[in-house]
Each structure stands twice: as structure tokens, then as C-alpha cells.
C-alpha positions in Angstrom: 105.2 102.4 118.7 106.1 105.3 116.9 104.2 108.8 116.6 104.1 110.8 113.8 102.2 114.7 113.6 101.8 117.0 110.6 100.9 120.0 112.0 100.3 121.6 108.5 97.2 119.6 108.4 96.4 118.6 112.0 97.1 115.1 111.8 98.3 112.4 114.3 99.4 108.5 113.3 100.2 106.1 116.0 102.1 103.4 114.1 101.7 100.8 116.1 103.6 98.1 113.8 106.3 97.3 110.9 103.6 95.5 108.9 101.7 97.4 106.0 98.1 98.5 106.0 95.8 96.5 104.2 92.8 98.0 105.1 91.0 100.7 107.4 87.9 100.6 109.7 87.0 104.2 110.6 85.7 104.3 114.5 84.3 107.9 114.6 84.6 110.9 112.1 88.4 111.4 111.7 89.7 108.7 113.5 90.7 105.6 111.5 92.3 102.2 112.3 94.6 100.7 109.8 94.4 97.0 109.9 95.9 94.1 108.4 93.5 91.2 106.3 93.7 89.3 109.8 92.0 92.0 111.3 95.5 93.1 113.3 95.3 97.4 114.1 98.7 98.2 113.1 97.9 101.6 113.1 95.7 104.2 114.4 94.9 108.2 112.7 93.6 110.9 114.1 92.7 113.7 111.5 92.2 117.5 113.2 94.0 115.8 116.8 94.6 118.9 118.4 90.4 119.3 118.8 90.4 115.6 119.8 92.9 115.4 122.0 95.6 116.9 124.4 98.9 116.7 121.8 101.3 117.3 125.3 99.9 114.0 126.3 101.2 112.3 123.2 103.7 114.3 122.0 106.0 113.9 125.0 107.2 111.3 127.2 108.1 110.5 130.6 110.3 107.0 131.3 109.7 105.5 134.5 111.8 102.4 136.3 110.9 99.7 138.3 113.6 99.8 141.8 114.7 96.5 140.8 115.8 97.1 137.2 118.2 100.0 138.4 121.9 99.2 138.8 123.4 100.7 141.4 127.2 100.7 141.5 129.1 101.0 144.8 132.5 102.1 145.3 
């Protein structure tokens, strides 16, 4: 997934695939799905986010690791 903001006009796009847009399906005022013609949401916009939601929550990221995937080298 990749997220894109334009803070010129207050708008927030989760791309959510590599394939191209062949449609929309707006869910509420401002906030659209862009589907394919199999009905696949490859991505999602959110026109005037900051009013809809908290940008901190999207715009930054924490990475988190299960115990078992960590290496841990020993001397």
C-alpha cells in the first residue's frame, strides 16, 4: 500500500494496488473507492482528510516484529 497527501487541497489516496482504475463507487461525501470492472478496490480517496480523519494515524508508521522472526546473533 502506498499513501499519497496533497496538503494544497486536503486530499488523501490509499493506493492499495499496481492495477489502474476503471471505475469509482463513492461511499460517503468525499470519500471514493476506485475499482477495477471486477469490482476489485484498488484504491481508496479521501477529499478534505484532515476533517475526516487523524492524518498522524496515517501519515506515520510504526513496524512491529514477531520474537521469532528476529535474528539474534551470538558471539
Amino acid at each position: 500500500m502506498k499513501v499519497y497527501y496533497d496538503d494544497e487541497v486536503d486530499a488523501l489516496y490509499l493506493k492499495l494496488s499496481d492495477e489502474s482504475p476503471e471505475g469509482v463507487i463513492e461511499i460517503s461525501e468525499g470519500v471514493n473507492l476506485d475499482t477495477t470492472s471486477e469490482d476489485k478496490i484498488v484504491g481508496i480517496e479521501i477529499l478534505d482528510a484532515s476533517k475526516k480523519i487523524d492524518l498522524k494515524t496515517v501519515l506515520s508508521y510504526t513496524l512491529e516484529f514477531e520474537k521469532d522472526l528476529i535474528i539474534q546473533k551470538t558471539a
